[in-house]
C-alpha positions as CSV (number, residue, x, y, z in Angstrom):
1,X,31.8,-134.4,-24.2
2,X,33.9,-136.6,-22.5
3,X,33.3,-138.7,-19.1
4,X,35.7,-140.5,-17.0
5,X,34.3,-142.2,-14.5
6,X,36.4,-144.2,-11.3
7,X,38.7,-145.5,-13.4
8,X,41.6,-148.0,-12.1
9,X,44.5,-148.4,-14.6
10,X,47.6,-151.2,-13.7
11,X,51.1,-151.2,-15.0
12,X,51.9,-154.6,-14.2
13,X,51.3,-155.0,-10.1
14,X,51.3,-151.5,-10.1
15,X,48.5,-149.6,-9.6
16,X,48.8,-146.0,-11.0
17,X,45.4,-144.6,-11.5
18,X,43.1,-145.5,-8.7
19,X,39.3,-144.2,-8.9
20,X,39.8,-141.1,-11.0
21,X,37.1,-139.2,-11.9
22,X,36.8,-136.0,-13.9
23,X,34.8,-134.3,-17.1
24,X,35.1,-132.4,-20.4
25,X,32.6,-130.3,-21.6
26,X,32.4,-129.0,-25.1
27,X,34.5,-125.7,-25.6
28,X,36.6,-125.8,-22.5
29,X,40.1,-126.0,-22.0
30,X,39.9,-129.0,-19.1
31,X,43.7,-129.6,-17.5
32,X,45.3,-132.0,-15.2
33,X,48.3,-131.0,-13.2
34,X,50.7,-132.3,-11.0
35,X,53.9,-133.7,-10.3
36,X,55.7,-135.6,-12.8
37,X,55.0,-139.5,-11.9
38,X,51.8,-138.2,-10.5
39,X,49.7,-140.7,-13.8
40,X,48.8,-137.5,-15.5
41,X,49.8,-139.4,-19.1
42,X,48.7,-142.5,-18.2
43,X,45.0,-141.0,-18.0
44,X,45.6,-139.8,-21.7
45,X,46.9,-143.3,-22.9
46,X,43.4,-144.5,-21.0
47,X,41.1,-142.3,-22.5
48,X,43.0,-142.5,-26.2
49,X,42.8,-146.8,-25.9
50,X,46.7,-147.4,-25.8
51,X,45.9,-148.5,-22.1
52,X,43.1,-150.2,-20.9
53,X,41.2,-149.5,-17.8
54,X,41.0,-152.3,-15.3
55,X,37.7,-150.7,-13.5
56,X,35.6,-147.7,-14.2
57,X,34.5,-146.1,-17.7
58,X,35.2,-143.7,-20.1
59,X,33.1,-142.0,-22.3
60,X,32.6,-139.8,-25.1
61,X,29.9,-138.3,-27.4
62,X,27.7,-140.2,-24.7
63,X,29.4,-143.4,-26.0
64,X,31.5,-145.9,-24.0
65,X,34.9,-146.2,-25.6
66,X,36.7,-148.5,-22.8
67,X,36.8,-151.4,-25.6
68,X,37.5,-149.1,-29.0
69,X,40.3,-149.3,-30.3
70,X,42.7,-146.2,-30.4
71,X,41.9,-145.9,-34.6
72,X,38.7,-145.4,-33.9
73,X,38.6,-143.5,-31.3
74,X,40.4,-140.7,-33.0
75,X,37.9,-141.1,-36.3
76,X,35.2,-140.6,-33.2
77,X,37.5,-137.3,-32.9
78,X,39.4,-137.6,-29.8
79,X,43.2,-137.1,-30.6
80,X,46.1,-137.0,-28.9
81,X,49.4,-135.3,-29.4
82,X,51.5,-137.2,-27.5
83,X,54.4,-136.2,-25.1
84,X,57.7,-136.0,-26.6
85,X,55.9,-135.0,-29.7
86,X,56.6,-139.0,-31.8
87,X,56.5,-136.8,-35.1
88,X,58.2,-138.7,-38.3
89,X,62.0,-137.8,-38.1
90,X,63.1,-138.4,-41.4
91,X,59.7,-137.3,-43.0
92,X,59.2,-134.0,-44.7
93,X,57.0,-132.0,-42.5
94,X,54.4,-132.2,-45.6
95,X,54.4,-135.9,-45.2
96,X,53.9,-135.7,-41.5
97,X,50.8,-133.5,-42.3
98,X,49.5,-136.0,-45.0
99,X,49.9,-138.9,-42.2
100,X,47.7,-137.1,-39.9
101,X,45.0,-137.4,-42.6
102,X,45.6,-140.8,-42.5
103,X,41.5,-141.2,-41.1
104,X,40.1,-139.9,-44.1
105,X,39.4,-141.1,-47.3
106,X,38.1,-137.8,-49.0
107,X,40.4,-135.7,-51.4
108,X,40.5,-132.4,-48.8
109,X,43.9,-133.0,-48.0
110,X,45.3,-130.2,-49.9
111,X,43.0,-127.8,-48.6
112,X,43.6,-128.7,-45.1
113,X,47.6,-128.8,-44.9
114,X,46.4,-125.3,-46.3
115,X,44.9,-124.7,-43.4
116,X,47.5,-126.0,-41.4
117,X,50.0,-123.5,-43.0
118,X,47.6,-120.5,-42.7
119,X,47.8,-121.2,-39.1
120,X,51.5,-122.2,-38.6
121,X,53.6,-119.9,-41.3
122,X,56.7,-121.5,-39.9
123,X,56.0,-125.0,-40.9
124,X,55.2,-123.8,-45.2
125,X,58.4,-122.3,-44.3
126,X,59.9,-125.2,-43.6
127,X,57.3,-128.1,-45.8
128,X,60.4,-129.8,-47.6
129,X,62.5,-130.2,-44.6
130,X,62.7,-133.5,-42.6
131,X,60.6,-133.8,-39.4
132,X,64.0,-134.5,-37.5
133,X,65.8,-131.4,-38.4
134,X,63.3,-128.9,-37.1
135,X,63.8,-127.1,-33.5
136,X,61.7,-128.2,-30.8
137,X,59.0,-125.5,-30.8
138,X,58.8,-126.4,-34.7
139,X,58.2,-129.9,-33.8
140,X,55.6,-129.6,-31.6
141,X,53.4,-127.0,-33.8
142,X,54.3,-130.0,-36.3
143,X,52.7,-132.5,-33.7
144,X,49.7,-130.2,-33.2
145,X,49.5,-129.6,-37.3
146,X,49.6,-133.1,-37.7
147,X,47.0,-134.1,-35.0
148,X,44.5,-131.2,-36.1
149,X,44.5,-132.7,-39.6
150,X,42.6,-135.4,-38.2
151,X,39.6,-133.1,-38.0
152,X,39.2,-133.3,-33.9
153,X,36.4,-132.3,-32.0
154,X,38.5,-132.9,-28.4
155,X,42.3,-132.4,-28.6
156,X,44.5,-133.8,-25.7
157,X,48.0,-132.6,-25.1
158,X,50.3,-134.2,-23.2
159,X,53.4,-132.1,-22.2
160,X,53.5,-129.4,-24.9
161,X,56.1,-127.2,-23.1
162,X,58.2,-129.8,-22.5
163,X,61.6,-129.1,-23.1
164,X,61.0,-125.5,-24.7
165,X,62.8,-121.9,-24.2
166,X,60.2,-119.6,-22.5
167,X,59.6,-118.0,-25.5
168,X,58.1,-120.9,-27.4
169,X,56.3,-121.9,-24.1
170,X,54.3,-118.6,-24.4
171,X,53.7,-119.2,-28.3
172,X,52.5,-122.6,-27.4
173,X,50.3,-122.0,-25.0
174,X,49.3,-118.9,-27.6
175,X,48.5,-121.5,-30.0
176,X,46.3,-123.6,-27.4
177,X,44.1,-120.5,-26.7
178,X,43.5,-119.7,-30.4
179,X,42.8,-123.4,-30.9
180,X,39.7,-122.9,-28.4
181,X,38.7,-119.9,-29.6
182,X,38.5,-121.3,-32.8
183,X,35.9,-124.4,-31.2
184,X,38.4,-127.0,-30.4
185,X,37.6,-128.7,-27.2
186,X,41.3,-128.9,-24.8
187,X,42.1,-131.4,-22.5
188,X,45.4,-130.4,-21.7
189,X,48.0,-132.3,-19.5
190,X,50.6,-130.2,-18.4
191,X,53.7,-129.8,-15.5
192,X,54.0,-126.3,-15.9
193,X,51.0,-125.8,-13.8
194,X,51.0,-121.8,-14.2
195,X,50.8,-121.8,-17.3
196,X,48.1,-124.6,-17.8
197,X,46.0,-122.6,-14.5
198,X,46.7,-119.8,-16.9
199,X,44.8,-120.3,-20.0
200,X,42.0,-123.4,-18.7
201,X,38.8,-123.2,-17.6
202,X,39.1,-125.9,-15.0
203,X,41.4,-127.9,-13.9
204,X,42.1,-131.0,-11.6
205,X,44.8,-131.7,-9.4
206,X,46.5,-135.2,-9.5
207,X,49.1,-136.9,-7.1
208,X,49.9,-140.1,-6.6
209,X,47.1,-141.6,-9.1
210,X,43.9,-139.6,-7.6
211,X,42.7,-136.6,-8.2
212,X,43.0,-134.5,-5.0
213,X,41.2,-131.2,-5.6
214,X,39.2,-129.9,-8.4
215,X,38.1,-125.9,-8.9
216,X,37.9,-123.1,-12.0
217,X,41.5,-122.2,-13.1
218,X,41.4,-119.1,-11.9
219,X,40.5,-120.5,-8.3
220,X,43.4,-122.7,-8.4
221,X,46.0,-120.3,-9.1
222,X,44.8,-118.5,-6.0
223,X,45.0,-121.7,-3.9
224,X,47.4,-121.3,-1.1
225,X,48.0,-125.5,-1.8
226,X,48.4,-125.6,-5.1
227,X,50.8,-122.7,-5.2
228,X,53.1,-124.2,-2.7
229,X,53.1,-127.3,-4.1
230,X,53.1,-126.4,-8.2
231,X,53.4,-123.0,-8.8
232,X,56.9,-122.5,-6.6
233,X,54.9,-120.3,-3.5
């Protein structure tokens, strides 16, 4: 589904991805760990168009994307929630919905913030009150609402634990799982490693702007490397 291929991606004179390489295949839950700094977003802002790739290409649907602009590449159906969660602060959280439909000119709308609602109670709970006022697990099953009215057949998530109580982490992650099971491809960045390792198929292992090992999820976990260096021992 979607093909990166020896990528190189600049900030400035600084070169932060350098020949990175990886796939996602259609039904998997596909995740990139590693330290923070380590580029992990920066491949995300790659792949969605908000950065361009200096060398290498990307692909998806056996298309190359490297020149499409980030609108279309989410009506193509890649979509990103992005880190920090960017939903509309002093928007109702029925308004943020109705931006994510933003791609689509038919009159489903209703039906699908339905949808939305069947799958996150808390936020029909809560449709009248400003994006800005919710906690931050709300907000980022806001984010997710907001990015799955957009109809996508791969959903990238950059950070979705970040700054969360355990709790929500586990709910999270809950969400993640059902999302798959449910035929949503994943492509999940994450730097709680464990708990990426713990619901992907495969993963990859970044530092330093390359990817450094690559194995199942389950096979990683169990890596003496990786659990020294991500998964505390």
């Amino acid at each position: 589904m979607l093909k990166v291929n020896d990528i190189d991606v600049f900030y400035g004179n600084i070169h932060a991805i350098k020949g990175v390489s990886f796939d996602v295949h259609k039904g998997e839950i596909v995740t990139l760990i590693g330290a923070n700094g380590a580029g992990k977003s920066t491949i995300l802002k790659s792949i969605s168009g908000l950065l361009r790739a200096k060398a290498g290409k990307i692909s998806f649907l056996d298309s190359d994307i490297n020149s499409v602009s980030p609108y279309n590449i989410v009506k193509r159906g890649l979509v990103q929630v992005p880190e920090g969660r960017r939903i509309f602060l002093k928007m109702s959280v029925q308004q943020n919905l109705e931006m994510g439909n933003y791609i689509h000119k038919n009159n489903d709308m209703s039906e699908r913030i339905e949808e939305i609602f069947v799958r996150f109670p808390r936020l029909k709970e809560r449709r009248k009150q400003l994006g800005g006022t919710l906690s931050g697990g709300e907000q980022q099953m806001l984010a997710i609402g907001r990015a799955l009215m957009t109809k996508p057949t791969l959903l990238m998530l950059d950070e979705p634990s970040m700054g969360l109580a355990p709790i929500l982490v586990e709910q999270i992650f809950d969400i993640i799982t059902e999302l798959n099971e449910a035929g949503v491809t994943v492509l999940l960045v994450e730097q709680n490693a464990r708990m990426a390792l713990s619901v992907a198929h495969r993963g990859y292992v970044l530092e330093t702007g390359r990817i450094v090992a690559t194995d199942d999820a389950k096979k990683l976990l169990d890596n003496e490397a990786v659990r020294k260096a991500y998964l505390g021992g």
